[in-house]
C-alpha positions as CSV (number, residue, x, y, z in Angstrom):
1,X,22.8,-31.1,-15.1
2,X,25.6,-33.7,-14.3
3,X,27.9,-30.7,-12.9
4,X,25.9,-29.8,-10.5
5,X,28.2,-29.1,-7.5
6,X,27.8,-31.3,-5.1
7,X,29.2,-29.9,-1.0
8,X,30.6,-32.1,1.4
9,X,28.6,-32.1,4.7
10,X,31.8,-31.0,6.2
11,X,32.8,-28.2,4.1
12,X,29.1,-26.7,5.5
13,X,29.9,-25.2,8.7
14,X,27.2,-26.0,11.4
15,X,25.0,-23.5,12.7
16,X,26.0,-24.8,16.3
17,X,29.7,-24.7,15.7
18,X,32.1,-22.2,15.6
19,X,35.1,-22.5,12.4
20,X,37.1,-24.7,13.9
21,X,34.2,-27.3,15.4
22,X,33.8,-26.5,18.3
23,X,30.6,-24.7,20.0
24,X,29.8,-21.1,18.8
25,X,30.1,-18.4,21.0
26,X,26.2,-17.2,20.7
27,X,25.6,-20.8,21.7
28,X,27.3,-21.5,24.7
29,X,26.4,-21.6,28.4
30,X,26.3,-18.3,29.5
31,X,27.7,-19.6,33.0
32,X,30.5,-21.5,31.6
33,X,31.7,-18.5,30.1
34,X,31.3,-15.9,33.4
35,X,32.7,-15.7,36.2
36,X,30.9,-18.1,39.0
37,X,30.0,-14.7,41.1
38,X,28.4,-12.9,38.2
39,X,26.4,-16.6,37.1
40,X,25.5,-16.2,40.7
41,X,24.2,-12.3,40.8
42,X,22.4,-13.5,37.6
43,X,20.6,-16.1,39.2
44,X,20.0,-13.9,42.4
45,X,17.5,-11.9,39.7
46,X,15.0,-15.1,39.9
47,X,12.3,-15.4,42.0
48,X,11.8,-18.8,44.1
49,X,9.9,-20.8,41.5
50,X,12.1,-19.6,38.2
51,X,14.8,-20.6,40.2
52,X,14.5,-23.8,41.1
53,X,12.8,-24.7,37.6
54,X,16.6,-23.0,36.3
55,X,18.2,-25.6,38.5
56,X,16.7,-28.5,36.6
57,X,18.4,-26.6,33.2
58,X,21.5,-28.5,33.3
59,X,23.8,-29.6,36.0
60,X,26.7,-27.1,35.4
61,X,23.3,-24.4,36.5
62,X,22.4,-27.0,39.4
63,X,26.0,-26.9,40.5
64,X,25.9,-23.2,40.5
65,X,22.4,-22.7,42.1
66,X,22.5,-25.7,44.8
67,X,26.3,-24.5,45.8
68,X,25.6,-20.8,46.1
69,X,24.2,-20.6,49.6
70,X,23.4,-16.7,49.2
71,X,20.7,-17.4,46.7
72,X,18.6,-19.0,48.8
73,X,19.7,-16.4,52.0
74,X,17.8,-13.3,50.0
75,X,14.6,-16.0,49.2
76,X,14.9,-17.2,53.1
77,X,14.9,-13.6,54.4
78,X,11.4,-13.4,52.9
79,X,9.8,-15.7,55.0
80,X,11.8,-14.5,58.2
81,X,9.7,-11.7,58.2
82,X,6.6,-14.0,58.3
83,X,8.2,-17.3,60.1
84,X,11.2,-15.9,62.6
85,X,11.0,-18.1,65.0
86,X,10.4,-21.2,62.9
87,X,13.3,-19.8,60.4
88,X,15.9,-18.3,63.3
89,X,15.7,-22.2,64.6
90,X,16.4,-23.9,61.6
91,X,19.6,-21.5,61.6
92,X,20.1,-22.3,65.2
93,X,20.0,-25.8,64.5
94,X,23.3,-25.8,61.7
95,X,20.1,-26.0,58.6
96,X,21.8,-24.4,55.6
97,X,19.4,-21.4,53.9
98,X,18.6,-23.5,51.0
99,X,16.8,-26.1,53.7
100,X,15.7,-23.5,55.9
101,X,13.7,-22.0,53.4
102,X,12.8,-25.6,52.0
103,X,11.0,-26.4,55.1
104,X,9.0,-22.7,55.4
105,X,8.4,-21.6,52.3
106,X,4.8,-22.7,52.2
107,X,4.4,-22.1,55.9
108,X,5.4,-18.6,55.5
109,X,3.1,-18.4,52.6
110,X,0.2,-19.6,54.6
111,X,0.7,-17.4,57.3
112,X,0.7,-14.7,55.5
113,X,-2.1,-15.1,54.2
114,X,-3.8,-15.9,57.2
115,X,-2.4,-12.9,58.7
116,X,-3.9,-10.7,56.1
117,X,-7.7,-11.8,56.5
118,X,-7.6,-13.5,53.2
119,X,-9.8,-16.0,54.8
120,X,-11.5,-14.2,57.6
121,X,-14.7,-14.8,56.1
122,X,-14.4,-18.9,56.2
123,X,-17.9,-20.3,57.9
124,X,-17.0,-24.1,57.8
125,X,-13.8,-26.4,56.3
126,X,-15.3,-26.8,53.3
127,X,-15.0,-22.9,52.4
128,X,-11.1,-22.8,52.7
129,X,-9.4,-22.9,49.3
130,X,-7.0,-26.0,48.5
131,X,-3.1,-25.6,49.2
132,X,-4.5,-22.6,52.3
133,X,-3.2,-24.9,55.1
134,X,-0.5,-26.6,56.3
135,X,1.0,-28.1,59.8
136,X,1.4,-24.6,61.9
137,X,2.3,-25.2,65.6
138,X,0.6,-23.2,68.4
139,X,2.1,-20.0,68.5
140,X,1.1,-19.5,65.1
141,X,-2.3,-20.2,65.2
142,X,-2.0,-18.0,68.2
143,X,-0.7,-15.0,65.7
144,X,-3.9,-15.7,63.5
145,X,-6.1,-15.6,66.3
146,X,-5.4,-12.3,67.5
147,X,-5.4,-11.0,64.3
148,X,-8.7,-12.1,64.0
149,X,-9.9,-10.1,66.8
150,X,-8.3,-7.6,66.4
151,X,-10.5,-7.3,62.9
């Protein structure tokens, strides 16, 4: 029982490190290894939400994902459809995409549904669902007007 062989805790390679110490390849950061544009088609695969919650990951990610400018183009061209005037004047204005589609994301969304009927059917304030509204200008409410009668 005395001979029982006894290992060094550094004779044990880590699971998290490669032979020679340092971080094994299955465990690395995928974008550290890849090129920046293919991190950044990568990324381009997420929607909106999964996106920003991926720039909270790490900051080598937040680098990635607040630097790349096209990321938040293909998101912003979303809500042009719903918001053009609202998002061709934040362009106007020098806004990058990430804060053009910062300040009418949830606009656009609104809209949208507005524009849809989803709440045609709304007799007082109290019948309209929480997060449904937000500051629209006039135009806008114009837009949802006429689709209302046209209905």
């Amino acid at each position: 029982m005395q001979n029982v062989c006894k290992r060094s805790s550094s004779a044990i390679p880590s699971r998290d490190r490669g032979p020679g110490g340092d971080q094994h390849p299955l465990q690395q950061n995928f974008t550290e290894a890849l090129p920046a544009e293919m991190s950044v088609r990568i990324f381009g695969e997420l929607d909106i939400c999964s996106l920003c919650r991926a720039s909270l990951t790490c900051r080598h990610w937040n680098d990635i994902i607040e630097g790349s400018d096209q990321l938040w183009r293909t998101h912003c061209l979303a809500v042009l459809a719903v918001c053009r005037r609202e998002v061709d004047g934040d362009r106007l204005a020098g806004c990058s995409w990430k804060v053009t589609l910062v300040r009418n994301y949830r606009k656009g969304c609104v809209k949208r549904r507005w524009l849809k009927g989803r709440f045609s059917n709304i007799r007082s304030a109290d019948d309209i669902p929480p997060n449904s509204m937000c500051p629209l200008d006039v135009e806008t409410w114009g837009e949802i007007l006429e689709a209302e009668l046209d209905r």
